[in-house]
C-alpha positions, 0 to 999 in steps of 0.5 A, a space after each residue: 808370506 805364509 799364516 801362522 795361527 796362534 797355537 803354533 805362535 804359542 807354541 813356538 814361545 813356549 820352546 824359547 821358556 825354560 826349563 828346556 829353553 832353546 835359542 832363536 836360531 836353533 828354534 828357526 832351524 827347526 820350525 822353518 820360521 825365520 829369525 826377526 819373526 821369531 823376536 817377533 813373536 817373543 817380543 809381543 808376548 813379553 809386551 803382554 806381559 808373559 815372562 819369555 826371557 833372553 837368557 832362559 839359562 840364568 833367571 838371575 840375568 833376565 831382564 827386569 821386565 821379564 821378573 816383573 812379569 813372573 811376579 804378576 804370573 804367580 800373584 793369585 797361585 796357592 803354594 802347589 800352583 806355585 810349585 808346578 809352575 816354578 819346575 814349568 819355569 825352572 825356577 826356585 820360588 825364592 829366587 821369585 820372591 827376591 824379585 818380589 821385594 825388589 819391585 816391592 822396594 822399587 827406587 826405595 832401595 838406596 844401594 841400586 843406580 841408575 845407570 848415569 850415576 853408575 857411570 859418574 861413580 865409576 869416572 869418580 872411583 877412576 880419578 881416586 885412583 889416578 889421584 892417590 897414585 900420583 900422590 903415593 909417587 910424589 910422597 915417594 918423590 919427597 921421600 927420597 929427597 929428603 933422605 938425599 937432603 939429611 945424607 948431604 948434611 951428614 956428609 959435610 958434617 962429617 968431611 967439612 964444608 966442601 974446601 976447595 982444594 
């Protein structure tokens, strides 16, 4: 089982970072190394608090952990550091200070769910549904009895009460 040395492990990660960001699978290709080392390696520089995201294409879909930990990257950063560090990144320092205020917020924010009360709102938005449909067929359902009931009505009015003839 070959050693890798700390460089080459940083480096290798730095591949996996945007702007130019390359997948596991194409890095493993290259470098020779195989696939679970490589989400080795990746998973315990996120654990140390680097940001080395899953999509590195859309920093909107990175995963919570991955923008708490540009935040604390760009905490002590003057503006110019900032800047360099976003086109290292392929940021937008806006997009950073979104995710800011959201850990700011945290739970404060009564618009995000959890992910149990997400499904429960979910199930409950499906049975609305399912509820207001049955009831738009049955007011239909009533509907049409009634006009079957007042043209009944009009019908004998009109012919008399049913003779037998």
């Amino acid at each position: 089982m070959p050693r890798y040395t700390e460089g080459f492990k940083e480096q290798i990660v730095q591949k996996m970072m945007p702007p130019n960001a390359q997948s596991i699978a194409q890095i493993s290709r290259e470098t020779g190394v195989c696939v679970p080392t490589l989400y080795t390696w990746k998973n315990r520089y996120q654990n140390e608090g680097r940001a080395v995201p899953a999509d590195p294409s859309n920093p909107e879909n990175w995963s919570g952990q991955d923008k708490l930990a540009v935040v604390i990257e760009i905490a002590a950063l003057n503006e110019q550091e900032l800047s360099e560090y976003c086109r290292k990144k392929g940021l937008y320092a806006e997009q950073i200070e979104r995710w800011k205020e959201a850990a700011i917020a945290g739970n404060e924010n009564p618009e995000r769910l959890s992910k149990t009360e997400r499904r429960e709102f979910q199930q409950l938005k499906k049975s609305t549904r399912k509820t207001e449909k049955d009831l738009r067929r049955k007011e239909k359902a009533l509907a049409k009895a009634a006009a079957l009931l007042i043209l009944e009505k009009k019908a004998q009015a009109f012919w008399g009460a049913g003779e037998a003839e």
